[in-house]
C-alpha positions as CSV (number, residue, x, y, z in Angstrom):
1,X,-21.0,-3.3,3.0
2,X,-17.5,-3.8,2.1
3,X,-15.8,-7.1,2.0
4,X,-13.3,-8.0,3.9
5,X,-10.2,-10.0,2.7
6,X,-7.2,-11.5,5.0
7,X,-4.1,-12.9,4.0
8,X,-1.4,-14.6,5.8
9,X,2.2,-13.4,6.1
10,X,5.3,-14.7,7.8
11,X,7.3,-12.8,9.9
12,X,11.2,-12.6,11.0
13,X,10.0,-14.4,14.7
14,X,8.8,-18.1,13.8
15,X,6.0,-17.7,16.8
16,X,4.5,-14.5,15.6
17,X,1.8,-14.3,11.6
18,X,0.4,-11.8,10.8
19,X,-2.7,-11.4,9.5
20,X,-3.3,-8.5,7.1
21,X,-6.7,-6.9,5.7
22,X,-7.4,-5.0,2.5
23,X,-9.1,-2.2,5.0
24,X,-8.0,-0.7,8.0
25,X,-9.0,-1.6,11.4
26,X,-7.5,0.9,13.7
27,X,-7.4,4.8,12.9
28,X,-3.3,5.1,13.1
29,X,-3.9,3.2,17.1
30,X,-2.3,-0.3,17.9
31,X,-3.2,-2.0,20.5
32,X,-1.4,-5.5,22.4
33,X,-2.9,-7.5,24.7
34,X,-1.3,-10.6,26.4
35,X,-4.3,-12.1,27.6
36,X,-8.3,-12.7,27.5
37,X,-8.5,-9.9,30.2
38,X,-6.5,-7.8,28.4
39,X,-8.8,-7.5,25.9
40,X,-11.9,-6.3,27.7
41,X,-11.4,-3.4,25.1
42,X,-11.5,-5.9,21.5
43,X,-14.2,-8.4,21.2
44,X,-12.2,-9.9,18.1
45,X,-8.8,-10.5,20.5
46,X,-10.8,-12.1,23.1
47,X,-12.3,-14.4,20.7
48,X,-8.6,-15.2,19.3
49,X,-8.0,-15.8,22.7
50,X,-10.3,-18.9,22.5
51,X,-7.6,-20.5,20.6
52,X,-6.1,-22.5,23.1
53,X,-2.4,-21.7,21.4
54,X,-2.7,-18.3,21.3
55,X,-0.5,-16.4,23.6
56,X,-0.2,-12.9,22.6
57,X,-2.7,-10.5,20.2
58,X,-1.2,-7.3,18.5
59,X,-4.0,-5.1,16.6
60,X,-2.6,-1.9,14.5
61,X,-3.8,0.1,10.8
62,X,-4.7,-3.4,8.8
63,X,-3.2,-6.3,10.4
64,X,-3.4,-8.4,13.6
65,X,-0.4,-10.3,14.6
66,X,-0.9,-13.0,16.5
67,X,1.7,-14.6,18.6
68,X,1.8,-18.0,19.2
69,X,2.0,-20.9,22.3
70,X,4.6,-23.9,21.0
71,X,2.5,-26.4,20.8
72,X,1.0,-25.8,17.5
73,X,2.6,-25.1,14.4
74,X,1.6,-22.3,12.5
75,X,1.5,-23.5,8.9
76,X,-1.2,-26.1,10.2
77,X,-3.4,-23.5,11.7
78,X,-2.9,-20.1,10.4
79,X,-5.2,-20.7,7.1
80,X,-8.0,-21.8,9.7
81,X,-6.9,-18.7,11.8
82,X,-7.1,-16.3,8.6
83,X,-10.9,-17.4,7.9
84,X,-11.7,-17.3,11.2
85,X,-10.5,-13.5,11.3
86,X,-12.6,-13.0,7.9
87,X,-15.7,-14.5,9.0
88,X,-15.9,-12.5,12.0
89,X,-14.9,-9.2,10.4
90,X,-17.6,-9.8,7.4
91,X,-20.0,-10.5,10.2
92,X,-19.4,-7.1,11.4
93,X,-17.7,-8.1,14.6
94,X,-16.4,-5.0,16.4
95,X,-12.9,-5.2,15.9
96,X,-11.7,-2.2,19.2
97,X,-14.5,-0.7,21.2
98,X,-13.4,2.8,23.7
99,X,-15.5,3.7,25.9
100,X,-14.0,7.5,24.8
101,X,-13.6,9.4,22.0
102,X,-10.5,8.6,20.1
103,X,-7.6,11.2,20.6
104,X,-6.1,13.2,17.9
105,X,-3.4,11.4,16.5
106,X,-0.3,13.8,16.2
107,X,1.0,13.5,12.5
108,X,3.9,14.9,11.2
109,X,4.5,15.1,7.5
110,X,7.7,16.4,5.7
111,X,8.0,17.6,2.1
112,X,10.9,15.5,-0.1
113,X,12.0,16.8,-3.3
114,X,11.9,14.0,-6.3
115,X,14.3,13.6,-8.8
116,X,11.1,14.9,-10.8
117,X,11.2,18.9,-10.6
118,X,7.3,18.8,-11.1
119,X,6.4,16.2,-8.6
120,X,7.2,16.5,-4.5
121,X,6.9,13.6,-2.0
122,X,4.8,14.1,1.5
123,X,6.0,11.8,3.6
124,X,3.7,11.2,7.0
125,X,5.1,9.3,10.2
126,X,2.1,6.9,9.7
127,X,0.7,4.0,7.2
128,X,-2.0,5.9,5.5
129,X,-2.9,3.4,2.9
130,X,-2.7,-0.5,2.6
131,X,-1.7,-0.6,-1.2
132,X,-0.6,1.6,-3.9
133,X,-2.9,4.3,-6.0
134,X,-2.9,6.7,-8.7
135,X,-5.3,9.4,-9.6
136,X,-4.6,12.0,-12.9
137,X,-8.0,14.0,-12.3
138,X,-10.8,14.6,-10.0
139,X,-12.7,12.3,-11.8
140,X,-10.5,9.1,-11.1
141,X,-10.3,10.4,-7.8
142,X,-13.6,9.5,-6.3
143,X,-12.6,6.6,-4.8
144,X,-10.1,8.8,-2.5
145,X,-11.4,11.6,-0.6
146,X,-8.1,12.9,-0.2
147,X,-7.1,13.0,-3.7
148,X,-10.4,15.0,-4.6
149,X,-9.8,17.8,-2.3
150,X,-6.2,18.2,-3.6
151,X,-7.7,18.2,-7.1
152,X,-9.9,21.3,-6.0
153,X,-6.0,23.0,-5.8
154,X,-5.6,24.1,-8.9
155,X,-2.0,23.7,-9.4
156,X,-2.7,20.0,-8.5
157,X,-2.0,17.7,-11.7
158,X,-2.1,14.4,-10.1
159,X,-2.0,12.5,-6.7
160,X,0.2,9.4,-6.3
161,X,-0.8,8.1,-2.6
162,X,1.5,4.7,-1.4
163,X,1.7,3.3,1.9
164,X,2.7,6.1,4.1
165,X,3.7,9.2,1.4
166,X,1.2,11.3,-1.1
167,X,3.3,12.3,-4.2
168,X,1.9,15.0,-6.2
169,X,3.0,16.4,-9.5
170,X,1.8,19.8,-10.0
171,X,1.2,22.5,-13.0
172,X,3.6,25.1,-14.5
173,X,1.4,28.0,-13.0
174,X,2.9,27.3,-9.9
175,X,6.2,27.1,-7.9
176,X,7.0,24.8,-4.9
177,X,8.2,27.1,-2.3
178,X,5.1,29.0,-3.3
179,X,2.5,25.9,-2.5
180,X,5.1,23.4,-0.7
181,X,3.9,24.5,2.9
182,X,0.1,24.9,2.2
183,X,0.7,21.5,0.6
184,X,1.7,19.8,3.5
185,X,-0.4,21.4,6.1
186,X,-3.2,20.3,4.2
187,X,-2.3,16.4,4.4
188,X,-1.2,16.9,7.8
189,X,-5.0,17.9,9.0
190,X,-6.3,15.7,6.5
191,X,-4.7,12.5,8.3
192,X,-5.5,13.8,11.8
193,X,-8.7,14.3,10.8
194,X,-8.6,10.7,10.8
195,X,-10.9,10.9,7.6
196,X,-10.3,7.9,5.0
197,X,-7.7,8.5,3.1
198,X,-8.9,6.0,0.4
199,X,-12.8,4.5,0.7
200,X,-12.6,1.0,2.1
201,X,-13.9,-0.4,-1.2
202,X,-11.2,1.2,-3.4
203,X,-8.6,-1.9,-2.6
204,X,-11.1,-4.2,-4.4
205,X,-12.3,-1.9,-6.7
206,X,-9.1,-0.9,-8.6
207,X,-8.0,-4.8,-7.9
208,X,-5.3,-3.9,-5.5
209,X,-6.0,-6.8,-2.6
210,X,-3.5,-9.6,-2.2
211,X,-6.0,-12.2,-3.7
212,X,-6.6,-10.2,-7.0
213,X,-2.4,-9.4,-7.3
214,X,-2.1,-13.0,-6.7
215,X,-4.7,-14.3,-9.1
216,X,-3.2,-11.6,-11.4
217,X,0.4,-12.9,-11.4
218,X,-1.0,-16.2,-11.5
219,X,-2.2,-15.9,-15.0
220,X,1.0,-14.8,-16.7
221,X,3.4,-16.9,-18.6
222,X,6.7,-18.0,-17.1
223,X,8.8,-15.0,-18.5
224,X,6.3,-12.1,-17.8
225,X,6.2,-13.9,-14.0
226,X,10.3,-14.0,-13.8
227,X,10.1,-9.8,-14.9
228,X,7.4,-9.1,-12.1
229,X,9.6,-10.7,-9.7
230,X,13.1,-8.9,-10.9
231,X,10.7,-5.4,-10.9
232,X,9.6,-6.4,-7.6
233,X,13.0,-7.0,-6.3
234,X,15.5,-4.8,-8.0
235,X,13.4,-1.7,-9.5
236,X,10.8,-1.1,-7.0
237,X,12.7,-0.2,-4.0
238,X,14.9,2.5,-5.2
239,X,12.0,3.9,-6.8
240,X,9.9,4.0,-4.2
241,X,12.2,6.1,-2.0
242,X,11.8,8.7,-5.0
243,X,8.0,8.7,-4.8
244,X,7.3,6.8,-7.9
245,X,6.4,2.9,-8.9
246,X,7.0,0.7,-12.0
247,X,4.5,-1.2,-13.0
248,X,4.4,-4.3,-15.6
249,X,2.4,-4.2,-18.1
250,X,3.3,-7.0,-20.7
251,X,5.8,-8.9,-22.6
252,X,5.3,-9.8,-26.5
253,X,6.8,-13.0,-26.7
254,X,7.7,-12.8,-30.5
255,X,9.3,-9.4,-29.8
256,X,10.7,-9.8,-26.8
257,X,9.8,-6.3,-25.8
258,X,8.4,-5.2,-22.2
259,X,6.3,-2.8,-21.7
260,X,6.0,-0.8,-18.3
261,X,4.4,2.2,-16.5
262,X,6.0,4.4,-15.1
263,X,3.6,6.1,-12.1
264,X,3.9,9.3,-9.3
265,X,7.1,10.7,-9.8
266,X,8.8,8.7,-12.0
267,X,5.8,9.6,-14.8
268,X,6.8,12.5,-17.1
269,X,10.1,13.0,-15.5
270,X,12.6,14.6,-17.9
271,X,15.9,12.8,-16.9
272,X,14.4,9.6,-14.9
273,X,12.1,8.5,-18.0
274,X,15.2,7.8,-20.3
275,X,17.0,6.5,-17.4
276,X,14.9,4.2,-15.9
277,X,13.8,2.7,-19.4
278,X,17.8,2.0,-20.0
279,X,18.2,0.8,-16.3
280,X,15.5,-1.8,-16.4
281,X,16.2,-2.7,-20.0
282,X,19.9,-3.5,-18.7
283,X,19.2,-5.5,-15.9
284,X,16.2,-7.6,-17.6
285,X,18.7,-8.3,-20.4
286,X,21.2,-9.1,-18.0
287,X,19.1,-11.6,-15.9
288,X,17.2,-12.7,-18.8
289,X,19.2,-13.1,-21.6
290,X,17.6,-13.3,-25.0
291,X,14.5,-12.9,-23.6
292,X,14.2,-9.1,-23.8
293,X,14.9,-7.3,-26.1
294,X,13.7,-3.6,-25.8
295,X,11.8,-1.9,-23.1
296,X,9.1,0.4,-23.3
297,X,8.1,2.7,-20.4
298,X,4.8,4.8,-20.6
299,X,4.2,7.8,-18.3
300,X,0.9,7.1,-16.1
């Protein structure tokens, strides 16, 4: 049985948390319910109801948000309320229970080209994954079944699968407007199918849930900290809308040189590689100066 992990995070409306899990809850369904009756249908919101603060429950892919009465604060309940949501879902507390069969969820999913000529971003209309993965062959790819029936393509080189797109970079033998439509027809049904897209233990496994991150980040020195953070802030984004992701991976304090990798479609990319590497040694010698020195970007 797979763990369960919850985490706490803030949102813009001071009376609303939420509570996020490494695994999903819902298959692409939310659900709100405003009060104990409401939620005949979720034996977890009617026990959150119990809460004598609690005034609204919101249940959807791998979080609950919980809306809040005024008289409690959050920050002095919402670590109590995050264990209570753990216990119960490591318990195996039924989390929605329907009476019928789930519907088909209707999916769309559009095909973006990437500054990568070899690598083309699916983009679905639905969160399809709660953190980041990478898979270069069929062997990595156990832990998705997704990825290992794209790897039986064989113009498939590698699957890059983030919170709601699947960037794949394929082979030579093969030209997009040849595959692009067979491409995304086949993630389309594969999403309906409401089949994991990931296995639930592949968060943990590749060390991918908030706590690991956390504990992760925590052990780095000062400097490699203050490069995660300006990655996180400035680099990641505009990535990330070109289906790729930079990822730290360390800082040699006597040479001052950072090294990174560079994953989906920013990996092997002719003109971004070059680019990206000068971009992010600019602005980390900008906002760090004579702390960094050179930067070294390695294709996933």
């Amino acid at each position: 049985m797979n763990t369960f992990t919850v985490s706490v995070q803030e949102t813009s409306n001071d009376s609303i948390v939420k509570f996020e899990t490494n695994q999903f809850l819902t298959k692409h369904q939310s659900f709100e319910f405003g009060n104990i009756d409401e939620a005949k249908l979720s034996p977890l919101a009617q026990q959150l109801f119990y809460l004598p603060f609690v005034k609204k429950v919101y249940i959807s892919g791998n979080f609950i948000a919980v809306e809040r009465f005024d008289i409690v604060s959050w920050k002095d309940v919402q670590d109590e309320v995050a264990e209570q949501i753990q216990t119960y879902l490591n318990n195996g507390g039924v989390v929605i229970t329907e009476a019928e069969a789930p519907k088909k969820v209707p999916v769309t999913v559009y095909a973006e080209a990437t500054p990568n000529p070899a690598v083309m971003k699916f983009v679905a209309n639905k969160k399809i994954v709660t953190a980041l993965f990478e898979f270069t062959s069929i062997d990595e790819a156990k832990l998705s079944p997704l990825a290992s029936e794209l790897f039986h393509l064989p113009f498939v080189k590698s699957v890059f699968i983030e919170e709601n797109y699947v960037s794949i970079t394929k082979y030579e033998v093969a030209e997009w407007q040849d595959i692009t439509i067979e491409l995304r027809e086949f993630i389309k049904k594969f999403i309906e199918s409401g089949k994991d897209i990931v296995l639930p233990e592949a968060v943990e496994k590749l060390e991918q849930t908030t706590q690991q991150k956390d504990s992760n980040f925590e052990a780095l020195d000062d400097t490699s900290k203050e490069i995660v953070n300006i990655l996180e802030e400035y680099i990641k984004p505009a990535v990330a809308s070109d289906g790729g992701n930079i990822q730290f991976l360390s800082y040699n304090e006597e040479t001052k040189n950072v090294s990174v990798l560079l994953q989906g479609a920013c990996s092997g990319c002719p003109s971004s590689t070059f680019t990206l590497k000068n971009g992010i040694e600019n602005i980390l010698k900008q906002m760090l100066p004579n702390k960094v020195e050179m930067v070294e970007a390695i294709n996933g």
